[in-house]
C-alpha positions as CSV (number, residue, x, y, z in Angstrom):
1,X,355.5,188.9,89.2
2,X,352.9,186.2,89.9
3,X,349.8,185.8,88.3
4,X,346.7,185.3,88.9
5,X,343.6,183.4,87.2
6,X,341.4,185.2,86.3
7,X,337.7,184.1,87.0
8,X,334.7,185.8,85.6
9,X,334.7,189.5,86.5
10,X,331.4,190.4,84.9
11,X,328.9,192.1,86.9
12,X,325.9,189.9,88.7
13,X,323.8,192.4,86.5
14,X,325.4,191.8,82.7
15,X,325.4,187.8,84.0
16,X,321.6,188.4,84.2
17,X,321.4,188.9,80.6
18,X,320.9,186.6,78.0
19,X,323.6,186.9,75.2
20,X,322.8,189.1,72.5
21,X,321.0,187.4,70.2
22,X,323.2,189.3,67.1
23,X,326.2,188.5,68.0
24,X,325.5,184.4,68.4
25,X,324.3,184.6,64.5
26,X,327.2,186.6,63.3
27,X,329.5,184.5,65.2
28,X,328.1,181.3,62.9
29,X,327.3,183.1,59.9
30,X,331.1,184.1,59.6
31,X,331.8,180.6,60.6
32,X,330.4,179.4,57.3
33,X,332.0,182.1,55.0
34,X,335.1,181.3,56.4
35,X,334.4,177.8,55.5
36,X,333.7,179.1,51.7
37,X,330.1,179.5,51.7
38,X,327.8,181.1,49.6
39,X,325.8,182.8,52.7
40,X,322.6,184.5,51.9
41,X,322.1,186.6,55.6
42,X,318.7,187.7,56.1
43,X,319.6,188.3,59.6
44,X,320.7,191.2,61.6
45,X,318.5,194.0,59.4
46,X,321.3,196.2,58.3
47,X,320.3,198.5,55.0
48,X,322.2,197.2,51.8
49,X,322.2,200.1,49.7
50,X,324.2,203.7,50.7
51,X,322.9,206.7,52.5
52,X,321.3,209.1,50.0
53,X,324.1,211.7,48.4
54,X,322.7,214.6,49.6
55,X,322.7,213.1,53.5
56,X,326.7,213.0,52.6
57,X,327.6,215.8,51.3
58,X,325.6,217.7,54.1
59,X,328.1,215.4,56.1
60,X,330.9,216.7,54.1
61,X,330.7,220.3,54.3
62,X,329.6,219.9,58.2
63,X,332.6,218.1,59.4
64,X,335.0,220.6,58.0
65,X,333.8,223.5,60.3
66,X,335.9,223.5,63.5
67,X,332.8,224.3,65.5
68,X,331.7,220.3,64.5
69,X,335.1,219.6,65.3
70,X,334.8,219.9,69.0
71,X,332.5,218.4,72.0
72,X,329.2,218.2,70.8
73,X,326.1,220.4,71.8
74,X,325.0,219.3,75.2
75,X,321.6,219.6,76.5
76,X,319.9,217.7,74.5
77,X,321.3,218.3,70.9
78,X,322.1,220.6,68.5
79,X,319.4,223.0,68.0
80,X,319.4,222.7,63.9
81,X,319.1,218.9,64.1
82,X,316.1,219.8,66.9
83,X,314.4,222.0,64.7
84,X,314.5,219.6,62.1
85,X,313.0,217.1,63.9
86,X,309.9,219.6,65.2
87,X,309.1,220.3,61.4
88,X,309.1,215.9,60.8
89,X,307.0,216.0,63.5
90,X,304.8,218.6,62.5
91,X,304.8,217.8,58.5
92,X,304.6,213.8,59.0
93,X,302.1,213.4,61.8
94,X,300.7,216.8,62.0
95,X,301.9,217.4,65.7
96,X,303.8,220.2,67.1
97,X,306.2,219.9,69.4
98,X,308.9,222.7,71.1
99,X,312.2,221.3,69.7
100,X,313.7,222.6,72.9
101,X,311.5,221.3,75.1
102,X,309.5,218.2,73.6
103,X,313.0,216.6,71.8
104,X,316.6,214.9,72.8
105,X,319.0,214.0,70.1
106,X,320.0,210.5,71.1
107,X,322.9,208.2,69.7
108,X,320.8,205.9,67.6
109,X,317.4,204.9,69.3
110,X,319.0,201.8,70.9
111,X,320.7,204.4,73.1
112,X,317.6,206.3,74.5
113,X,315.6,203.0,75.2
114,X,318.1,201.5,77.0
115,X,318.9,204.4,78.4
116,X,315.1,205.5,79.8
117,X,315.1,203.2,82.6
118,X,317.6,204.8,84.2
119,X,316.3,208.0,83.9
120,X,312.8,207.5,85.3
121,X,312.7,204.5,87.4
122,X,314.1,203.4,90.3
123,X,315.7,199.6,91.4
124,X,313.1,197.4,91.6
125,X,310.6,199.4,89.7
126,X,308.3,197.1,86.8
127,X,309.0,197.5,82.8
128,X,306.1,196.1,80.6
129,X,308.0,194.7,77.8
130,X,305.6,192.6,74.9
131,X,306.0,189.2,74.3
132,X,308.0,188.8,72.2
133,X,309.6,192.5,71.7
134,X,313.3,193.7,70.4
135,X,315.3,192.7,73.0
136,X,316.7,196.2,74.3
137,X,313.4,196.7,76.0
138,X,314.0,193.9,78.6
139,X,318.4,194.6,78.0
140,X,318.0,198.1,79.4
141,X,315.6,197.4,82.4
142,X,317.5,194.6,83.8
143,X,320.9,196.8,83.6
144,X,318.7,199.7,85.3
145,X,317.9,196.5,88.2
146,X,314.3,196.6,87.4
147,X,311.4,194.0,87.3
148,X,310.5,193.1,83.8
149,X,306.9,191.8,83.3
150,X,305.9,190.2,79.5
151,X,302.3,191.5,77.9
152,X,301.6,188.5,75.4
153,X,301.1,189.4,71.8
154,X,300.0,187.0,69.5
155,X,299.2,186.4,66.5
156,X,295.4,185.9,67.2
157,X,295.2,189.6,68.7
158,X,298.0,190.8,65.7
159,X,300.8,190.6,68.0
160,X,299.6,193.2,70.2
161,X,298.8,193.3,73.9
162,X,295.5,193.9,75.6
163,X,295.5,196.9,78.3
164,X,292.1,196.0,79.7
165,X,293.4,192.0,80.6
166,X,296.8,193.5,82.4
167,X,295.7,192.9,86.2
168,X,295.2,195.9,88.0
169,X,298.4,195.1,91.1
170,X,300.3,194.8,87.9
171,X,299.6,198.4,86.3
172,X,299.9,200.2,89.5
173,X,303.4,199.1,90.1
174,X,304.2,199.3,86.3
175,X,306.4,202.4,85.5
176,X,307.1,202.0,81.6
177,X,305.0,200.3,79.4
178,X,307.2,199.4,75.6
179,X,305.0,199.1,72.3
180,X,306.8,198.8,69.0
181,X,304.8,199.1,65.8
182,X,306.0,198.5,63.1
183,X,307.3,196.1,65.1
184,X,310.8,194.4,65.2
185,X,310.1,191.4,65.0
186,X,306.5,190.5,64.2
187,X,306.4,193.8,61.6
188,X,302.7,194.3,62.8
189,X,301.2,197.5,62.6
190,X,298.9,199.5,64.7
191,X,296.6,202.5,64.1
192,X,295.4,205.4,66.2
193,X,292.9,203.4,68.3
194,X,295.8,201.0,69.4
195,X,297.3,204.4,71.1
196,X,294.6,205.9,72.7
197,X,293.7,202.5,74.0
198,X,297.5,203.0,75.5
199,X,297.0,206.3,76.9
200,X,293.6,205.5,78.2
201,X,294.8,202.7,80.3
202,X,298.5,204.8,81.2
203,X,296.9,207.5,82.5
204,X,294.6,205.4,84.7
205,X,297.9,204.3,86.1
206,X,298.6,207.8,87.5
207,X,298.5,208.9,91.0
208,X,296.0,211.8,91.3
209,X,299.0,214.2,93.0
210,X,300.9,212.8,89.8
211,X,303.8,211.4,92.0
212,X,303.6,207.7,90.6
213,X,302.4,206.1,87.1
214,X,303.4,204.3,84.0
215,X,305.6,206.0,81.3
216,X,304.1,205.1,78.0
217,X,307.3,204.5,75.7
218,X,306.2,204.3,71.7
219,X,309.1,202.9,69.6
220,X,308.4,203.9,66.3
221,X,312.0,203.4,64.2
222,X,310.5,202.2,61.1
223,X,307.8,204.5,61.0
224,X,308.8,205.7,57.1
225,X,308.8,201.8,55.8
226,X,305.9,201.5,54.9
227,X,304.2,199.7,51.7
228,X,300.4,200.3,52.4
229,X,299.2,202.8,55.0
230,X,301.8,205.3,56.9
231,X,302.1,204.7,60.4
232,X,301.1,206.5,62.6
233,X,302.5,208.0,65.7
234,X,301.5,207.9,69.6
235,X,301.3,211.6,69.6
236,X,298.5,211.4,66.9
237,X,296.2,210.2,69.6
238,X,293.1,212.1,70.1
239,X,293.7,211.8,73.9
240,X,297.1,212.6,73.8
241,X,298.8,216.0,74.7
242,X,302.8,216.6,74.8
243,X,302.8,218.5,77.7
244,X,300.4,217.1,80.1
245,X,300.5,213.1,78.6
246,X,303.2,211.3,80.4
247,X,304.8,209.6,77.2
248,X,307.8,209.6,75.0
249,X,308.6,207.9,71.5
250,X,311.4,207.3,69.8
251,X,312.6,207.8,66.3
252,X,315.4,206.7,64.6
253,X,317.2,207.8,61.1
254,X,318.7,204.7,60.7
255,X,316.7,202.1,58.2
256,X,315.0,205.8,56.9
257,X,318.0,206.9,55.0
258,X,320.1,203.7,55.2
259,X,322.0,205.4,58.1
260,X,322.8,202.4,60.7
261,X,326.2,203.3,61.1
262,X,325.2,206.8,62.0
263,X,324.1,206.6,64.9
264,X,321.4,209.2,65.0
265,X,318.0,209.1,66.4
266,X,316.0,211.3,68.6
267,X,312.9,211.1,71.3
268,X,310.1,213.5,71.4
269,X,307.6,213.2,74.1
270,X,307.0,215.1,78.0
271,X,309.1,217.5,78.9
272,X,309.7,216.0,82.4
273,X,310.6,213.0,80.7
274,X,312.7,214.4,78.0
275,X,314.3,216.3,80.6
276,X,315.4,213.2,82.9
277,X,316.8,211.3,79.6
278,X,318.7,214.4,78.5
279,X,320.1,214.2,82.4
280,X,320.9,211.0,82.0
281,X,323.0,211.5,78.9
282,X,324.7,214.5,79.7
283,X,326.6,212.1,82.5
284,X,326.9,208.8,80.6
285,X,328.0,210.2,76.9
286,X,329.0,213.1,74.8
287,X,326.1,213.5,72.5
288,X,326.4,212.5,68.8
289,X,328.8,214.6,66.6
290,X,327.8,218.2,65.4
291,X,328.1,217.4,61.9
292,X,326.1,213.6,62.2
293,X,323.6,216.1,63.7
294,X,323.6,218.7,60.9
295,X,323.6,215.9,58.3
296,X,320.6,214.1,60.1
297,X,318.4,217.5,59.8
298,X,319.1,217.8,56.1
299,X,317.5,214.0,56.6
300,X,314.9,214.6,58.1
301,X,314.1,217.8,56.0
302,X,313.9,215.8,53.5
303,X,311.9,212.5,54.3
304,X,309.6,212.6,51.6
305,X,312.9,212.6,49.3
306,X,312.3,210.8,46.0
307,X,315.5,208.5,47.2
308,X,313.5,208.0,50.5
309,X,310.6,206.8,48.1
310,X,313.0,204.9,45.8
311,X,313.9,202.7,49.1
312,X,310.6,201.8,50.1
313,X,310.0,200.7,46.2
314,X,312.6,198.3,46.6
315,X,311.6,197.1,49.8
316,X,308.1,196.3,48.7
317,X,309.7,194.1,46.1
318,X,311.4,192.6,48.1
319,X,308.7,191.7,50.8
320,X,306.5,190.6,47.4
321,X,309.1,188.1,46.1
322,X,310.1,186.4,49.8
323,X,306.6,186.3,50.9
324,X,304.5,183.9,48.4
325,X,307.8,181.9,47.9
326,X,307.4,181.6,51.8
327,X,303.6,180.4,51.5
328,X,304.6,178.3,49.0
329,X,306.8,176.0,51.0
330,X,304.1,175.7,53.9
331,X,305.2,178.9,55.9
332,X,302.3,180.8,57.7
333,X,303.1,184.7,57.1
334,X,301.2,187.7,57.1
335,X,302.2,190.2,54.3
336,X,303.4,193.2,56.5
337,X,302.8,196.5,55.4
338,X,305.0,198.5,56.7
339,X,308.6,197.6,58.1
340,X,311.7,195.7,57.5
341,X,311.0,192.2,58.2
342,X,309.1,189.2,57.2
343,X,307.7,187.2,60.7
344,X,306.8,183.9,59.2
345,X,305.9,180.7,61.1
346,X,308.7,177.5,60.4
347,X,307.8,175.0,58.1
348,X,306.2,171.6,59.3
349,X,308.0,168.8,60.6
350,X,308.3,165.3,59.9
351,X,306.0,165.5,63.4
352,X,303.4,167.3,61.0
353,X,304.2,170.3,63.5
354,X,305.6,173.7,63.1
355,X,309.8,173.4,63.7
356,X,311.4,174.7,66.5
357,X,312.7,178.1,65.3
358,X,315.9,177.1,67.1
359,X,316.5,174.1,65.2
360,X,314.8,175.3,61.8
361,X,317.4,178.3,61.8
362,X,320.6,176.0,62.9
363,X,319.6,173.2,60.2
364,X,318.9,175.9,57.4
365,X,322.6,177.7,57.9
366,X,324.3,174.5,58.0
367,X,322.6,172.6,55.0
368,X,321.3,176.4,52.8
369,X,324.0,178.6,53.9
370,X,320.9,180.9,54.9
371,X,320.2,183.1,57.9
372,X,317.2,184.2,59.4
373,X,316.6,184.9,63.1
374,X,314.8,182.6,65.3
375,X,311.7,183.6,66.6
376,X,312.5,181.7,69.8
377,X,315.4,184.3,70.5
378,X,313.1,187.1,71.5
379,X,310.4,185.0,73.5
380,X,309.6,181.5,73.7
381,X,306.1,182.7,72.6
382,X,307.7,182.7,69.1
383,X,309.7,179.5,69.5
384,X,307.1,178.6,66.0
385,X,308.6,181.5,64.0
386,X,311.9,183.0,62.3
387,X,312.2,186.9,61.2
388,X,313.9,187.6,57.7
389,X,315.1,191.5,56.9
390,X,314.3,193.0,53.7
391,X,318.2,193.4,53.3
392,X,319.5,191.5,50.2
393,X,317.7,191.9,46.4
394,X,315.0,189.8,45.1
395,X,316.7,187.2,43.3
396,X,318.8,186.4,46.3
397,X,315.1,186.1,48.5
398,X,314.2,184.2,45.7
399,X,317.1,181.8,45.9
400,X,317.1,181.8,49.7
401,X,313.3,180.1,49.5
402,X,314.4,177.5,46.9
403,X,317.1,177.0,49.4
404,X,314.5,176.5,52.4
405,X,312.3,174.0,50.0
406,X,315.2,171.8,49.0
407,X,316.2,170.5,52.6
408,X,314.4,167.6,53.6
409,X,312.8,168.8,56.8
């Protein structure tokens, strides 16, 4: 039988994307421990430590029932693990929600966010992504064929945009606006203002017969990593109502209870909007396993857990060992109180300016055996900066800054 080269048989829209900016660092990273390095990663932010024990053995006792055994709940979720998230809701924030109504279980909250475009805009349609963001914003809007416009967020305005300066052409056409705070990757923070600043310019956006407007999407996955002051959420808004705002935020269990490999998250927000997600999902997946979703409410029942608490004490040590070794070798960086990273500006050149992050991140791999994410692969905006996750102990961050002021840069 003859064959037949093949060429590349990816789609015109996966070509559109840039590769994932992940996979690139793990590719190198295992290059070097394959090589026999002693490679610190304070990459790809993945929890060290387990998932609490009382997460696990809800697990346990969950996935022996032949009712967990089978297709999951459709329509959104189970309705324990929906529950469960109404009373975070109501207990965290002080909002109340309809866990039927307001809430969709989703696989992780990668899944709903890259999944939202599809469900509420059309080919062609504008995304407002900031600049620079977590990449799945942009990801999920190309694969859905839309437009993306960037919202700059810089340092000098603590890398957040300004709703007033977005031209007014631009916010008619807009149809979902992203915000991220904490944020992945400056780990800026914002309070209630920032939000009803967001609503107050989203609902603006709005036809008056409510047939076309801007979706306000709040990401909010480290929203219990905090070290200071608790975040807040976009439903804590004074102008903000669940059934009449036209919003959604996501939530994930994921860095919470050290559950990455989970998969569990969930959206609460309009029920229109809820409703076209949920639509969405019920074609393109089978929902997350019963028991994932029985052992996520015993999570979330218990997010003030002293293990919870335990986490975020080890984190803060963390972040107060890596961040005035940072300073120390010339690094800009402001102390972030709440999330999972460290966004700190490169160190100076022999040009007396700051390094490309490219180049800083490339040179410190291959002569520390450290990695850290360029800034410069979210936006070019932070082409002056590299991220670092709060994922290895102290003395390693420790070591991993000695390692960045012995190379010769």
């Amino acid at each position: 039988m003859p064959t037949t080269a093949v060429s590349d048989v990816r789609s015109d829209r996966l070509k559109a994307l840039p590769p994932f900016l992940f996979d690139e660092i793990d590719r190198k990273k295992r290059e070097r421990i394959a090589a026999g390095a002693d490679v610190i990663n304070l990459g790809v932010g993945d929890p060290d430590k387990q998932t609490p024990e009382f997460i696990v053995q809800a697990m346990d006792r969950s996935m022996r029932e032949l009712v967990n055994q089978q297709y999951p709940a459709v329509g959104g979720g189970l309705g324990v693990f929906r529950q469960s998230c109404a009373r975070f809701m109501q207990r965290r924030f002080g909002v109340t929600v309809d866990p039927m109504k307001h809430i969709v279980c989703c696989i992780g909250s990668k899944d709903g966010i890259a999944h939202l475009p599809w469900a509420v805009t059309n080919p062609g349609d504008l995304v407002l992504v900031p600049d620079p963001a977590y990449p799945v914003y942009e990801i999920g809007s190309v694969l859905a064929h839309c437009r993306v416009h960037k919202l700059p967020a810089g340092r000098e305005s603590g890398w957040k945009p300004d709703f007033a300066s977005i031209p007014g052409a631009v916010s008619q056409a807009a149809r979902i606006c992203w915000v991220n705070y904490p944020s992945n990757p400056t780990a800026a923070s914002a309070d209630v203002g920032f939000y009803e600043r967001l609503l107050e310019w989203n609902g603006s956006t709005w036809r008056a017969d409510g047939s076309r407007g801007c979706v306000a999407a709040s990401d909010v996955a480290y929203s219990e990593l905090y070290f200071e002051d608790k975040p807040v959420s976009m439903w804590q808004a004074r102008n903000a109502s669940i059934d009449e705002t036209m919003g959604i935020e996501f939530h994930s269990l994921s860095k919470t209870f050290n559950m990455t490999g989970w998969r569990i998250g969930f959206a609460v927000g309009h029920p229109a909007i809820i409703s076209a997600l949920a639509g969405i999902k019920a074609n393109v997946d089978s929902g997350v396993f019963n028991a994932i979703q029985v052992a996520g409410a015993a999570a979330l029942d218990r997010f003030d857990d002293a293990a919870v608490q335990a986490m975020r004490d080890l984190y803060r040590k963390r972040r107060d060992v890596i961040v005035p070794a940072l300073r120390a070798i010339g690094c800009e960086v402001d102390n972030p109180g709440a999330g999972f990273f460290v966004w700190a500006r490169t160190p100076l050149g022999k040009d007396g300016r700051p390094m490309d992050s490219m180049a800083f991140a490339a040179k410190l791999l291959e002569q520390g055996d450290t990695v850290v994410v360029p800034g410069a692969g979210f936006s070019p905006a932070g082409r002056d900066y590299f991220r670092i996750a709060l994922t290895v102990e102290a003395e390693r961050m420790a070591e991993a800054a000695d390692r960045i002021r012995r190379i010769n840069w």
